[in-house]
GUNU-305775 format. One record per residue: residue number from 1; residue in three letters; x, y, z of N, C-alpha, C, O in turn. Coordinates in steps of 0.1 Angstrom, whole numbers, plus 5000, padded with zeros to 4 digits. Example, Ala and Ser with C-alpha at 12.3 -4.5 7.8 and 13.67 -1.06 7.14 Angstrom:
<r i="1" aa="ALA" n_xx="5132" n_yy="4943" n_zz="5078" ca_xx="5123" ca_yy="4955" ca_zz="5078" c_xx="5132" c_yy="4967" c_zz="5078" o_xx="5142" o_yy="4967" o_zz="5085"/>
<r i="2" aa="SER" n_xx="5128" n_yy="4978" n_zz="5071" ca_xx="5137" ca_yy="4989" ca_zz="5071" c_xx="5129" c_yy="5000" c_zz="5079" o_xx="5134" o_yy="5011" o_zz="5080"/>
//
This chain:
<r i="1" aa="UNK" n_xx="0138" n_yy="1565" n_zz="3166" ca_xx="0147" ca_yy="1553" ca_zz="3168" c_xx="0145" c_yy="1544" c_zz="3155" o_xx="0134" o_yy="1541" o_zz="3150"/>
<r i="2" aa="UNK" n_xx="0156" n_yy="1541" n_zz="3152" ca_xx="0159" ca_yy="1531" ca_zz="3134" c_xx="0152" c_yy="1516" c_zz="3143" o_xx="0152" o_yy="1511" o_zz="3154"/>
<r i="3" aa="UNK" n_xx="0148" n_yy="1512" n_zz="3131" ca_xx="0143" ca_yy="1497" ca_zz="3130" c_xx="0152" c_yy="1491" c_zz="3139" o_xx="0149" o_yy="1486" o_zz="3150"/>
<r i="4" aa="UNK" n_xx="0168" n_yy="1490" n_zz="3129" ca_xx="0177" ca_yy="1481" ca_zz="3136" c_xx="0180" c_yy="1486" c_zz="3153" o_xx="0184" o_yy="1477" o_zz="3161"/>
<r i="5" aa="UNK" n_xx="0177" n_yy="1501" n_zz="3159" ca_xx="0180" ca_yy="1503" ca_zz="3172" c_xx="0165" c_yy="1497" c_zz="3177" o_xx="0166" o_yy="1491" o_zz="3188"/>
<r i="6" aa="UNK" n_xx="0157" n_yy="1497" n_zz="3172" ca_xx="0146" ca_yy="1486" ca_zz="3179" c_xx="0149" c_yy="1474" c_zz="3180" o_xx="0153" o_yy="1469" o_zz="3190"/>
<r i="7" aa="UNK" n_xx="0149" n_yy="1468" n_zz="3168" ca_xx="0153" ca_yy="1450" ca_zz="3172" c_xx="0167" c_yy="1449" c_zz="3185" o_xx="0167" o_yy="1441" o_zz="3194"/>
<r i="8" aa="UNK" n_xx="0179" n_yy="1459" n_zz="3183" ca_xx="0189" ca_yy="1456" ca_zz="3192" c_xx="0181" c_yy="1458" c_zz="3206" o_xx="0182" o_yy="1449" o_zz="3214"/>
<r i="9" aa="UNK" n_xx="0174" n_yy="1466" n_zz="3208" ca_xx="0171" ca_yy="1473" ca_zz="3218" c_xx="0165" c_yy="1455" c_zz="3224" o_xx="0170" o_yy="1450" o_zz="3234"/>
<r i="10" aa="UNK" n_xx="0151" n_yy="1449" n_zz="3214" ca_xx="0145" ca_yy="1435" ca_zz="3219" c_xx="0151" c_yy="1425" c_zz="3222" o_xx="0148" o_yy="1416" o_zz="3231"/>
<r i="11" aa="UNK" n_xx="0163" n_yy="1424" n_zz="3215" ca_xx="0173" ca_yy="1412" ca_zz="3214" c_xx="0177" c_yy="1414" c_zz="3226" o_xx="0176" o_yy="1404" o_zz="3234"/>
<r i="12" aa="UNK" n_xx="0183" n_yy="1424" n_zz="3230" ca_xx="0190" ca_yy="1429" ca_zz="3244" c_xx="0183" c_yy="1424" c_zz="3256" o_xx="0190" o_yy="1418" o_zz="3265"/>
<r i="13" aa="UNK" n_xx="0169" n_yy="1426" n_zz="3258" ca_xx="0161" ca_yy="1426" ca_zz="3268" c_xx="0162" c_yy="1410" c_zz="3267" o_xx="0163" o_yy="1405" o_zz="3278"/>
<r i="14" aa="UNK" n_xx="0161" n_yy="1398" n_zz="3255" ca_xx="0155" ca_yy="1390" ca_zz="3255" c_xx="0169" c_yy="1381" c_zz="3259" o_xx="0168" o_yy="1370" o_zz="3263"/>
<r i="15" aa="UNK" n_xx="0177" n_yy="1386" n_zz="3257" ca_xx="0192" ca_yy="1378" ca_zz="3260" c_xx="0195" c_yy="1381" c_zz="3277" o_xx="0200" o_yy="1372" o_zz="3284"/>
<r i="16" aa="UNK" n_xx="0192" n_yy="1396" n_zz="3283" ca_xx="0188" ca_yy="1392" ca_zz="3292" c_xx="0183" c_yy="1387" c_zz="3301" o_xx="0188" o_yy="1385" o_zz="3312"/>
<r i="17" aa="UNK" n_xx="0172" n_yy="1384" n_zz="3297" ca_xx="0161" ca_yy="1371" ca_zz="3302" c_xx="0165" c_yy="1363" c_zz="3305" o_xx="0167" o_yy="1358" o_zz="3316"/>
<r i="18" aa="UNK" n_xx="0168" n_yy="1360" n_zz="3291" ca_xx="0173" ca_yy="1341" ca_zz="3290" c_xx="0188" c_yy="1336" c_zz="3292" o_xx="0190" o_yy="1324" o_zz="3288"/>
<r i="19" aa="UNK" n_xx="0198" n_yy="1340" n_zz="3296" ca_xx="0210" ca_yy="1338" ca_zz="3293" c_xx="0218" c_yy="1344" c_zz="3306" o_xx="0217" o_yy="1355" o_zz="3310"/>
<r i="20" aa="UNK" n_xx="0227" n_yy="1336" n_zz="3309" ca_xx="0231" ca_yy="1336" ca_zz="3320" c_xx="0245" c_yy="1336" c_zz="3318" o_xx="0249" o_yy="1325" o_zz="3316"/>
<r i="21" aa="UNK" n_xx="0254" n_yy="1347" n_zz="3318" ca_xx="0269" ca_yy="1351" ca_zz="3314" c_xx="0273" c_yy="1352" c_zz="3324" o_xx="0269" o_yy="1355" o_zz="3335"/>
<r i="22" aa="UNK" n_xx="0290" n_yy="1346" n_zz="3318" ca_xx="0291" ca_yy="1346" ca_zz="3309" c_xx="0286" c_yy="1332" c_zz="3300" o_xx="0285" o_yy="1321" o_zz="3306"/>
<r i="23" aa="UNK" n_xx="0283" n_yy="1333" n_zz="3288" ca_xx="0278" ca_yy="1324" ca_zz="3279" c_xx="0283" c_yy="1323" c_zz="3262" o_xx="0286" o_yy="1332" o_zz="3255"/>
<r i="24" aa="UNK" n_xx="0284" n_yy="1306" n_zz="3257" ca_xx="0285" ca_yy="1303" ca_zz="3244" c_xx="0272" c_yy="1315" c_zz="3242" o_xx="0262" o_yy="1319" o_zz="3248"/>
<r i="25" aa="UNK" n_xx="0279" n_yy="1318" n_zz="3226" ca_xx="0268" ca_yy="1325" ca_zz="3218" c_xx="0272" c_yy="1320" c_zz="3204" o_xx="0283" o_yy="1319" o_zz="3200"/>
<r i="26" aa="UNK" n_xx="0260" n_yy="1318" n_zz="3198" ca_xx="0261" ca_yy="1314" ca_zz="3186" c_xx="0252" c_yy="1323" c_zz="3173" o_xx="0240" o_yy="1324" o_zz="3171"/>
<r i="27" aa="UNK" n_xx="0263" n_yy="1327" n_zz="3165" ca_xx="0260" ca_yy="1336" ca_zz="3152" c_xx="0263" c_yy="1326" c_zz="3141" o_xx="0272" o_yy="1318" o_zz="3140"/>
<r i="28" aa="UNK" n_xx="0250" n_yy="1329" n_zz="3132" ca_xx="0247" ca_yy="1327" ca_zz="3117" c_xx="0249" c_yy="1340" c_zz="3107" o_xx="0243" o_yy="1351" o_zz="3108"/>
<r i="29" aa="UNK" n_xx="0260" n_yy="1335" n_zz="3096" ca_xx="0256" ca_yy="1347" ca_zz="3087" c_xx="0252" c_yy="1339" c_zz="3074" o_xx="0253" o_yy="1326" o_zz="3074"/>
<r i="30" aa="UNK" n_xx="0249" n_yy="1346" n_zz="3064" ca_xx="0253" ca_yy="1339" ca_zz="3049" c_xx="0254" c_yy="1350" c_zz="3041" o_xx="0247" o_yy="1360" o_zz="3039"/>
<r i="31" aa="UNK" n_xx="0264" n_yy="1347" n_zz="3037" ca_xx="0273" ca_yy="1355" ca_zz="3030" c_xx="0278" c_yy="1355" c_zz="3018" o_xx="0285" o_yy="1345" o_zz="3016"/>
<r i="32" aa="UNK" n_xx="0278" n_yy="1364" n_zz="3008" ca_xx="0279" ca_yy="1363" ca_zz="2996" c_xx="0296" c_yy="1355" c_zz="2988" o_xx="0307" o_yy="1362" o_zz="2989"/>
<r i="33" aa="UNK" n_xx="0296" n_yy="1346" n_zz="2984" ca_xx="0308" ca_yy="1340" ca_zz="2982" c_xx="0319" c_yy="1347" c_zz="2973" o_xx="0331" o_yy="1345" o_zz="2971"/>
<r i="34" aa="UNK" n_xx="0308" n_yy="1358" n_zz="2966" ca_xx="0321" ca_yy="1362" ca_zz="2953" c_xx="0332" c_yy="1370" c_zz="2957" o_xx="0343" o_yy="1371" o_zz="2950"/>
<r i="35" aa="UNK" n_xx="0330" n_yy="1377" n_zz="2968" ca_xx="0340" ca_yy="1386" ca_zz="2969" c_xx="0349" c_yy="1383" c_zz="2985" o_xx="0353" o_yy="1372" o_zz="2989"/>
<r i="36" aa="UNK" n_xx="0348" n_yy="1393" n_zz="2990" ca_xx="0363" ca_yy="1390" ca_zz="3002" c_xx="0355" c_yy="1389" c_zz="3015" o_xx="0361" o_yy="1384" o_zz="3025"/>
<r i="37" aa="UNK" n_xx="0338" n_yy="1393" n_zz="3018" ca_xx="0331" ca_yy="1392" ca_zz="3024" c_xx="0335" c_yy="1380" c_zz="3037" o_xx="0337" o_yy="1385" o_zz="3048"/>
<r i="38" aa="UNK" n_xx="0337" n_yy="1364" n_zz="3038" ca_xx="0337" ca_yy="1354" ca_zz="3045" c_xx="0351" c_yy="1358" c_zz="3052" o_xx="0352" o_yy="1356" o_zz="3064"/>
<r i="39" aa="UNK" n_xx="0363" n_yy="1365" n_zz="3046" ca_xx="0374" ca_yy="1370" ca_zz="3050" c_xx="0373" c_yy="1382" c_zz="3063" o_xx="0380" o_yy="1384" o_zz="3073"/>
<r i="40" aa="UNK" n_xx="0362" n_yy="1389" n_zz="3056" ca_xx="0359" ca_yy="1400" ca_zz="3065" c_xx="0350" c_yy="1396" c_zz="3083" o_xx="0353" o_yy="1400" o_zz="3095"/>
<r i="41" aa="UNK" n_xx="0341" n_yy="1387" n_zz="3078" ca_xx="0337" ca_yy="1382" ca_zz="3085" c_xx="0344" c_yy="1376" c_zz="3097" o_xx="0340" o_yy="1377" o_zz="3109"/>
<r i="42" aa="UNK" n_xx="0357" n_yy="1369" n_zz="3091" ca_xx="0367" ca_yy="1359" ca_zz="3098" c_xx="0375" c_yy="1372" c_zz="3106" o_xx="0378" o_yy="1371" o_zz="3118"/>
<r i="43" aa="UNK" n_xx="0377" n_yy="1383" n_zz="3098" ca_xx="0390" ca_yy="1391" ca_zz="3106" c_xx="0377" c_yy="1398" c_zz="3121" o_xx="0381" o_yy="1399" o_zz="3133"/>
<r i="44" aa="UNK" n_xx="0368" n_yy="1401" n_zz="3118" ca_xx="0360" ca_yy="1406" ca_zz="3129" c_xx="0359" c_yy="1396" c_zz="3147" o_xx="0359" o_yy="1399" o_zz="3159"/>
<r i="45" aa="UNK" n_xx="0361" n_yy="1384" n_zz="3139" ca_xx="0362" ca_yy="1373" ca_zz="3149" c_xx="0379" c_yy="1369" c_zz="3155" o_xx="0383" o_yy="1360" o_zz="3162"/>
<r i="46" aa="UNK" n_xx="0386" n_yy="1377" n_zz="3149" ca_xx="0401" ca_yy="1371" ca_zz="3150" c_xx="0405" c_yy="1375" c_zz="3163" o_xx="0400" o_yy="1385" o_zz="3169"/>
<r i="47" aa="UNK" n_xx="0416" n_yy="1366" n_zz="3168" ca_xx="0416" ca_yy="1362" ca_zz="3185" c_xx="0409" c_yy="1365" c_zz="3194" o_xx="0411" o_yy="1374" o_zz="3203"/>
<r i="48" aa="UNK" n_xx="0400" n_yy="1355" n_zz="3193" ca_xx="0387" ca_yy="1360" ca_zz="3203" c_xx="0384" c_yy="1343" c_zz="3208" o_xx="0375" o_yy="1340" o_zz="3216"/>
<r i="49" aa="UNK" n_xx="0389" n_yy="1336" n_zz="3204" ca_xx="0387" ca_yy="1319" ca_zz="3204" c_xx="0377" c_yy="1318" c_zz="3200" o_xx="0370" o_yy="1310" o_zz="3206"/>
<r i="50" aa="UNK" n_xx="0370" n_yy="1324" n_zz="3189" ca_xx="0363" ca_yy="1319" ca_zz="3187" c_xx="0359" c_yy="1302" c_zz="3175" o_xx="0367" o_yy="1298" o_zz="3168"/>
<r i="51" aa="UNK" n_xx="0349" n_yy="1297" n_zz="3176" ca_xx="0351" ca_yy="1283" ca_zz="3167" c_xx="0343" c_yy="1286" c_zz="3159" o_xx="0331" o_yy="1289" o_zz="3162"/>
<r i="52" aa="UNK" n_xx="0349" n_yy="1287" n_zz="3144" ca_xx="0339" ca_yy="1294" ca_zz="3126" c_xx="0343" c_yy="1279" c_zz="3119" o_xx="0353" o_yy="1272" o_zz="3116"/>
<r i="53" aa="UNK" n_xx="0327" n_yy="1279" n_zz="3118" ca_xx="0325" ca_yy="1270" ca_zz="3108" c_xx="0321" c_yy="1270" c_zz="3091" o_xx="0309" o_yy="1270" o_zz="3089"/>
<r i="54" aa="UNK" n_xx="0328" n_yy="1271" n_zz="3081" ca_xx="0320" ca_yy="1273" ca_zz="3072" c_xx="0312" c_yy="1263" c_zz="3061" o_xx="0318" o_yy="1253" o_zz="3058"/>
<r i="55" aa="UNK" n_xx="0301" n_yy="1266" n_zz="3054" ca_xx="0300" ca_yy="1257" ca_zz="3042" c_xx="0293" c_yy="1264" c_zz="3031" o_xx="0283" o_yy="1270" o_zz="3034"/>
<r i="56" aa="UNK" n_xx="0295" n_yy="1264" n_zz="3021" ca_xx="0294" ca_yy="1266" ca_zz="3006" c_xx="0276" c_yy="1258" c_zz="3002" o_xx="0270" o_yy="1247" o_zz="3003"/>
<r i="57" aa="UNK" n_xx="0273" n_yy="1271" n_zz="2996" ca_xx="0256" ca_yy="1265" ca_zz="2989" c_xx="0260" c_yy="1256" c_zz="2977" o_xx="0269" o_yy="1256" o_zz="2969"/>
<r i="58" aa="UNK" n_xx="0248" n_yy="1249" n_zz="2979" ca_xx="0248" ca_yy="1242" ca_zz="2967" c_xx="0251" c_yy="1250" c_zz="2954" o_xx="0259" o_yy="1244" o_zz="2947"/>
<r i="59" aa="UNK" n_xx="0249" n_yy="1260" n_zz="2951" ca_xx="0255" ca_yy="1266" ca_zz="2937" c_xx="0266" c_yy="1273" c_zz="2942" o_xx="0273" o_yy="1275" o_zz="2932"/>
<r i="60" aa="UNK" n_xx="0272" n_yy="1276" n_zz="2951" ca_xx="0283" ca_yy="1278" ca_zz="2958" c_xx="0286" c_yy="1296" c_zz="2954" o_xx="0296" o_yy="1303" o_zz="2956"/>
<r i="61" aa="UNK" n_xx="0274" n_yy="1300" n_zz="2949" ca_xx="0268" ca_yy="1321" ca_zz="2952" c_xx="0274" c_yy="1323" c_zz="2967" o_xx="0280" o_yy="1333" o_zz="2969"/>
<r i="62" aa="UNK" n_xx="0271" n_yy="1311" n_zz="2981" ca_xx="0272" ca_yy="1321" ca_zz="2993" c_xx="0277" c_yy="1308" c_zz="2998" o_xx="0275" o_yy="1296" o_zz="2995"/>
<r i="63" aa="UNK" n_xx="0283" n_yy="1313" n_zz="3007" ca_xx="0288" ca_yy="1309" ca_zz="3020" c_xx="0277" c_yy="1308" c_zz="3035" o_xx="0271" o_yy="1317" o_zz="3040"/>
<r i="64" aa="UNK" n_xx="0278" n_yy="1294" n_zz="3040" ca_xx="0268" ca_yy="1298" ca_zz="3054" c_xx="0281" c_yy="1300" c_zz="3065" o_xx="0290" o_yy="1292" o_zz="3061"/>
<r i="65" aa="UNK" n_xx="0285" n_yy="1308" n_zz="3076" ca_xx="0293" ca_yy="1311" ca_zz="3087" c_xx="0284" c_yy="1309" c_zz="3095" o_xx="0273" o_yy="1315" o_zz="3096"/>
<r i="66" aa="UNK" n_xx="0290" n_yy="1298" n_zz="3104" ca_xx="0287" ca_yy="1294" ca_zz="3119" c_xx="0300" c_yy="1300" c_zz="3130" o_xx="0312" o_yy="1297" o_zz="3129"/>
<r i="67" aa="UNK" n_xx="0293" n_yy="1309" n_zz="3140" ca_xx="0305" ca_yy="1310" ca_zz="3147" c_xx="0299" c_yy="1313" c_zz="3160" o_xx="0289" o_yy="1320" o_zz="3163"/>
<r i="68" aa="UNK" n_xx="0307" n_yy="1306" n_zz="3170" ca_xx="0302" ca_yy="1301" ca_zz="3186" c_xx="0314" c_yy="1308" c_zz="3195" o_xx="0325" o_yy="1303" o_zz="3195"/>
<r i="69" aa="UNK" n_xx="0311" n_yy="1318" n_zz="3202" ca_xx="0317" ca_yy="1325" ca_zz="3212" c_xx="0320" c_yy="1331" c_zz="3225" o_xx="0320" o_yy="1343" o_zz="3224"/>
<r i="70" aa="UNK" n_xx="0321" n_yy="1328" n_zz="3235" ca_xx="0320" ca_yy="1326" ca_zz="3249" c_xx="0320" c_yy="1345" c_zz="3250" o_xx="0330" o_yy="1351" o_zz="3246"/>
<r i="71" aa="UNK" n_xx="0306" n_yy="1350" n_zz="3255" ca_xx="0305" ca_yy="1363" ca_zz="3257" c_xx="0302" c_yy="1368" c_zz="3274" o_xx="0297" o_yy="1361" o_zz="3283"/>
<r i="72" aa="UNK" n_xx="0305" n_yy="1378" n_zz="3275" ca_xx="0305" ca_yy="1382" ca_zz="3289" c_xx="0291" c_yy="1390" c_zz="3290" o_xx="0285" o_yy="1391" o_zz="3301"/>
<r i="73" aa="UNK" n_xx="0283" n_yy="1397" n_zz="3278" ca_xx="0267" ca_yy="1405" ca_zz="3285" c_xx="0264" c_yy="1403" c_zz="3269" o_xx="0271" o_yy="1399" o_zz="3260"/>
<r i="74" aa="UNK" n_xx="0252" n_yy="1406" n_zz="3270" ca_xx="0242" ca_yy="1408" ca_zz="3256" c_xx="0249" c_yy="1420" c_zz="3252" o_xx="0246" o_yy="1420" o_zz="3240"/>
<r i="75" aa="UNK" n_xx="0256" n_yy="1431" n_zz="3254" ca_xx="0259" ca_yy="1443" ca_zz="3251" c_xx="0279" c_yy="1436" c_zz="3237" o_xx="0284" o_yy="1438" o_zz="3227"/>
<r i="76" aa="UNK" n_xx="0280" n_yy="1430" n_zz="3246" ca_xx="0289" ca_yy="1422" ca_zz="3235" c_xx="0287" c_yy="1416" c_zz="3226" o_xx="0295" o_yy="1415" o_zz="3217"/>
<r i="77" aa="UNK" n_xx="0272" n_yy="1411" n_zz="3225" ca_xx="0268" ca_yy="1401" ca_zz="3215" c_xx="0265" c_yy="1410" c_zz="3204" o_xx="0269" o_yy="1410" o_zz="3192"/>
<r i="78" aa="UNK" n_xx="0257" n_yy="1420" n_zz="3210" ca_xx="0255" ca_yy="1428" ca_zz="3199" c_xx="0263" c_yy="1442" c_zz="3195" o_xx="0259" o_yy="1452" o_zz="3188"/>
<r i="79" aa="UNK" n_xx="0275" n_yy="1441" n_zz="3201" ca_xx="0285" ca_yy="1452" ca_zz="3192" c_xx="0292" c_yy="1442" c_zz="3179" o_xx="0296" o_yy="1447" o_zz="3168"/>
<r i="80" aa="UNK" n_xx="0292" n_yy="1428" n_zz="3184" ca_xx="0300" ca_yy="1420" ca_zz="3173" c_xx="0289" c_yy="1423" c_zz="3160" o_xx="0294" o_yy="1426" o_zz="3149"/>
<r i="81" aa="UNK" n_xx="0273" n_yy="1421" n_zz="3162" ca_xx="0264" ca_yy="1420" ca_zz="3153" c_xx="0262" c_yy="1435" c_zz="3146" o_xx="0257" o_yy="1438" o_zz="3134"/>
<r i="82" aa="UNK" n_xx="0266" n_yy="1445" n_zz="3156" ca_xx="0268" ca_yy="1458" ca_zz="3147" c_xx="0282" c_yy="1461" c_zz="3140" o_xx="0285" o_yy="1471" o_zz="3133"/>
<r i="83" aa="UNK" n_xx="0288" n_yy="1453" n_zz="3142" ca_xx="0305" ca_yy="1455" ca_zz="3132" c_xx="0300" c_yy="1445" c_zz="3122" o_xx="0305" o_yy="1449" o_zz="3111"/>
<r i="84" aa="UNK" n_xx="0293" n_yy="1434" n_zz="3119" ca_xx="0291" ca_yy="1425" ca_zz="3113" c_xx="0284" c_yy="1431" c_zz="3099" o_xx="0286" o_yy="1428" o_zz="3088"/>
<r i="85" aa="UNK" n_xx="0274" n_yy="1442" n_zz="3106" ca_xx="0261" ca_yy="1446" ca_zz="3097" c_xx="0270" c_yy="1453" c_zz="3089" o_xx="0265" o_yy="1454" o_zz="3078"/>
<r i="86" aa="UNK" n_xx="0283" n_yy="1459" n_zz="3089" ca_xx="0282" ca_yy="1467" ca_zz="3082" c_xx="0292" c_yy="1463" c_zz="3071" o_xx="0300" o_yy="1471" o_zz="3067"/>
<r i="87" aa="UNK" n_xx="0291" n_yy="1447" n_zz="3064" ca_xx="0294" ca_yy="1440" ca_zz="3055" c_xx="0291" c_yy="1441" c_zz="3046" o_xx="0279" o_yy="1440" o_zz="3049"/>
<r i="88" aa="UNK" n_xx="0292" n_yy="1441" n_zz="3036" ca_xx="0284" ca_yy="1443" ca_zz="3024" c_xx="0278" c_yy="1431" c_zz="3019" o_xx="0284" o_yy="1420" o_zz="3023"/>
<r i="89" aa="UNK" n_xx="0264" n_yy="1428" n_zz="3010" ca_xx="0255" ca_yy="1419" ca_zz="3009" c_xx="0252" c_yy="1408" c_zz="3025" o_xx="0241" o_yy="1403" o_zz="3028"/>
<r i="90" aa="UNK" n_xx="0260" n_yy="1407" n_zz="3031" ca_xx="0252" ca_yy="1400" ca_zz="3045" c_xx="0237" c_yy="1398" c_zz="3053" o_xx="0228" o_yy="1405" o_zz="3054"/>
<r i="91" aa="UNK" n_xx="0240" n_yy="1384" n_zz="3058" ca_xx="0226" ca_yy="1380" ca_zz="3057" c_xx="0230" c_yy="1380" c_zz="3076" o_xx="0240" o_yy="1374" o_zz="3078"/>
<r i="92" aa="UNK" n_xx="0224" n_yy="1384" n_zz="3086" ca_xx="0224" ca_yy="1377" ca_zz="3101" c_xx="0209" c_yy="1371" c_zz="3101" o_xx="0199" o_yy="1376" o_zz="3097"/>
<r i="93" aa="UNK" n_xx="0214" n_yy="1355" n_zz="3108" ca_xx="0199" ca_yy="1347" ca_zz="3111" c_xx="0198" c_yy="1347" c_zz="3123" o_xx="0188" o_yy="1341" o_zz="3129"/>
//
């Protein structure tokens, strides 16, 4: 089993723990500004209601994406976070 199917595997257990769905969920990315990346980001979240917040670093290299989304299981949270991963330069916090 890959690293990343480990952490999904903890996250999973740990969201079901704690979290009571359906539930707000809130993703951080940072994201590289030069290219179409914050775009990609945005189309992954598109009509889902979800609320994206963005802001620009101080040297304005990356973009920080705030985005808060009413989910039905941890198995949702983390299909969004495996379509997300496969962005090029992307950071998930």
């Amino acid at each position: 089993m890959s690293d990343k199917d480990n952490f999904y595997n903890k996250l999973k257990i740990q969201l079901d723990d704690t979290t009571d769905f359906p539930a707000d969920y809130l993703y951080k990315f940072i994201v590289p500004a030069s290219e179409n990346q914050v775009t990609e980001v945005e189309s992954i979240f598109n009509n889902t209601a979800a609320v994206i917040n963005k802001k620009n670093s101080k040297t304005g290299k990356y973009v920080s994406v705030s985005i808060i989304l009413k989910l039905n299981s941890s198995d949702e949270i983390i299909a969004y976070y495996r379509k997300v991963e496969k962005i090029k330069g992307i950071i998930s916090l």
